[in-house]
Each structure stands twice: as structure tokens, then as C-alpha cells.
C-alpha positions as CSV (number, residue, x, y, z in Angstrom):
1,X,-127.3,89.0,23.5
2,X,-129.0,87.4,20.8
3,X,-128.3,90.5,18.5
4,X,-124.4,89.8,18.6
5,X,-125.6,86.7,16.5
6,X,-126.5,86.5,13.2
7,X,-129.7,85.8,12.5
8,X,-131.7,84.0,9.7
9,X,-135.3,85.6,8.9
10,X,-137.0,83.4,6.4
11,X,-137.6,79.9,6.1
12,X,-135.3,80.1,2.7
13,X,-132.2,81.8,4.6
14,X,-132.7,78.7,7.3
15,X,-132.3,76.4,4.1
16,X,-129.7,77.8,2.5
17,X,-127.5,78.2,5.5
18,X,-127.8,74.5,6.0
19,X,-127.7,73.6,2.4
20,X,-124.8,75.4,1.7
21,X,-121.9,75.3,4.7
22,X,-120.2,72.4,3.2
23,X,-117.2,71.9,6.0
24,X,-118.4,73.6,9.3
25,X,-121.8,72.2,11.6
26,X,-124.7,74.6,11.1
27,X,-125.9,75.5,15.2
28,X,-129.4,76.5,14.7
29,X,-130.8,78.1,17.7
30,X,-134.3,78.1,17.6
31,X,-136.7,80.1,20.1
32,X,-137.9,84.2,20.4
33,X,-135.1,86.3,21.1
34,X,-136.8,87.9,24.2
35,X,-137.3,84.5,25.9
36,X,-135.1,84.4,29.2
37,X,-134.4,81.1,28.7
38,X,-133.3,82.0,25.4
39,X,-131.4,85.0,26.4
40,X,-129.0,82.6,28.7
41,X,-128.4,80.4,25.9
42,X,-127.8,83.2,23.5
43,X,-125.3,84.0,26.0
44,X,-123.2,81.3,25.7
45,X,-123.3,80.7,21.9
46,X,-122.3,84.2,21.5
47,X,-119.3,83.9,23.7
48,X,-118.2,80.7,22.3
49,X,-118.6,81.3,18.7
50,X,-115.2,83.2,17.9
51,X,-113.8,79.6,19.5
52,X,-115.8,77.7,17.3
53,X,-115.7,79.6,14.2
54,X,-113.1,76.8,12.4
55,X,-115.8,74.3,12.7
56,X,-118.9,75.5,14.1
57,X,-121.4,78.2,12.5
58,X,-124.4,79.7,14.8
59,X,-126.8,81.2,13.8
60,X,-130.4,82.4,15.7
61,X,-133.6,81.8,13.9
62,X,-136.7,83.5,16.2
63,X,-140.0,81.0,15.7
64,X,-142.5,83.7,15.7
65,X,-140.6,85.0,12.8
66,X,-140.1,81.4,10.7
67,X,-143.2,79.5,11.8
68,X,-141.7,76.9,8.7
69,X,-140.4,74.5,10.8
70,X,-141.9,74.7,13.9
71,X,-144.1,71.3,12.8
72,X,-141.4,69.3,10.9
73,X,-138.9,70.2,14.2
74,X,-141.2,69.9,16.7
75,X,-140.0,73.5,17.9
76,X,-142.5,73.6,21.0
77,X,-140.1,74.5,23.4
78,X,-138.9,78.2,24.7
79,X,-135.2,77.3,23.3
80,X,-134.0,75.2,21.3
81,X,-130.8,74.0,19.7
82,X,-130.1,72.0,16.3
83,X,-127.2,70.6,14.6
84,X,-127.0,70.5,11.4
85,X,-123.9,68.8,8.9
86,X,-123.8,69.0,5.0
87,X,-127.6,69.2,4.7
88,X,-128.4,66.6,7.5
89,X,-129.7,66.6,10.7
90,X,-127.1,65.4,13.2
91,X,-128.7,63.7,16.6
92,X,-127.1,64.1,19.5
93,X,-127.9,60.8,22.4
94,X,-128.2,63.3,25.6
95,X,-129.4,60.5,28.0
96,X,-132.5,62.6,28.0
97,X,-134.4,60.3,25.5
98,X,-134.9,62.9,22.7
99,X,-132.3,62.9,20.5
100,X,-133.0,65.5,17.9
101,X,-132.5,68.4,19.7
102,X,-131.1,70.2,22.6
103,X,-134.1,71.7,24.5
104,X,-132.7,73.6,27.3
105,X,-130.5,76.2,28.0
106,X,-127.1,74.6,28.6
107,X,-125.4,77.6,30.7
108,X,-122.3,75.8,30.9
109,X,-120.0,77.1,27.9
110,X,-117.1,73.9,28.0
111,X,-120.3,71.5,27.8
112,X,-121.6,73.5,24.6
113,X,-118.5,73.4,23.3
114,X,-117.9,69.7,23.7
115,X,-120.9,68.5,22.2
116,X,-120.6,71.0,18.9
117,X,-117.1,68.9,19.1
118,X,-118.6,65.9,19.3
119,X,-121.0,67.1,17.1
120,X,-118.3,68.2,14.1
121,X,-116.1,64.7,15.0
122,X,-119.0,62.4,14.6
123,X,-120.4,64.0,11.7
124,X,-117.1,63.7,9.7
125,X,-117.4,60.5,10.0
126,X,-120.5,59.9,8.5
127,X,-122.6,59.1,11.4
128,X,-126.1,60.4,11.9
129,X,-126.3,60.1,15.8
130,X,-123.7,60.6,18.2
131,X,-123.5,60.6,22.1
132,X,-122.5,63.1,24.7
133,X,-119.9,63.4,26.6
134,X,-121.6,64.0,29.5
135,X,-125.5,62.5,30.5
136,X,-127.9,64.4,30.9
137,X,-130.5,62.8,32.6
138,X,-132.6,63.1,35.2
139,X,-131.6,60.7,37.6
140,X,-127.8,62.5,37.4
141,X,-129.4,65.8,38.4
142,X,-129.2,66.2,42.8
């Protein structure tokens, strides 16, 4: 589903979609495009981005593709996911203990669309770092 998204094929296209979406939150999708794991969070961001589209941009950026960031983001993961508000980075506190990045595929499209909420709310507001509605850590998993 990845090719419903648009996608952003040099390290300059990745900065100027950040740099220049002044009102909405930049969802960067990191990861390969024929990753499974990718192709389930793909998935959801394609299905909630007509939703999202007053607040929310998404775009899909494949690693092998833009190896720019892989070092600066720590893109070691399969798939990852980024938020990004008026040229900064905004952490989200997961209860996972790294808060720069989603690094998972969250299947669960009301959860992804709650934390790009969250995401947008916080962000507004001028904070760098803001916390999930729901915890995802371990010990909440059964």
C-alpha cells in the first residue's frame, strides 16, 4: 500500500517537506517499502490520511533510497515513524523508553490517529515532548 503514499526520494525532498509545512505535523515513515512490517504500517497511514489531512501530512521515505539520515535518526529498525512540527522534531513519551520515534507497526488505526492528535495538540503549544495516550510498554502487553 505504500504506493497510495507519497513518497520523498532524496535527502533534499525529506528537508524541504519538513522545512516547509508550516501549520500541519510532517509523519515521516521511514523503512523499505517491501518490508512486511512496513507494509502493515503503510496500511494504516494510508487509510487514515484523508482523516488527517487538516492537520497531519504523511509521507514514506524508503532507507535504502535516502541513506542521509539513517545515522543522525538512528533509522536501524524495519519501520519507523517520525513526527515532525515547523522544522522540529516532536518526541512522543511511549512508555517504551525511546522517545524519538515510533519503532513498530502500530496496526491499530484510532491509536495512530490519537497520537498524530496528540502529536499536532502538543506541538501547537510549543512543547518538544509529549505523552501518549495510551502506554506502551512491556509490562502492559499479556
Amino acid at each position: 500500500m505504500a504506493y497510495l503514499l507519497p513518497h520523498l526520494h532524496s535527502g533534499w525532498e525529506v528537508d524541504q517537506a519538513i522545512l516547509n509545512e508550516e501549520d500541519r505535523v510532517v509523519v515521516i515513515r521511514w523503512g523499505r517499502d517491501h518490508d512486511s512490517v512496513c507494509m502493515v504500517q503503510d496500511e494504516v497511514l494510508m487509510s487514515i490520511a484523508e482523516k488527517l489531512k487538516n492537520f497531519a501530512v504523511i509521507y514514506c521515505v524508503d532507507i535504502d533510497e535516502v541513506p542521509d539520515f539513517s545515522g543522525m535518526y538512528e533509522l536501524y529498525d524495519p519501520c519507523t515513524t517520525m513526527f515532525f512540527y515547523r522544522n522540529k522534531h516532536i518526541m512522543v513519551d511511549l512508555g517504551t523508553g525511546n522517545n524519538n520515534k515510533i519503532n513498530w507497526a502500530l496496526g491499530d488505526k484510532s491509536e495512530m490517529i490519537d497520537i498524530i492528535e496528540i502529536v499536532y495538540r502538543g506541538a501547537r503549544k510549543g512543547r518538544g515532548l509529549v505523552v501518549s495516550p495510551k502506554d506502551y510498554s512491556t509490562k502492559y502487553r499479556y
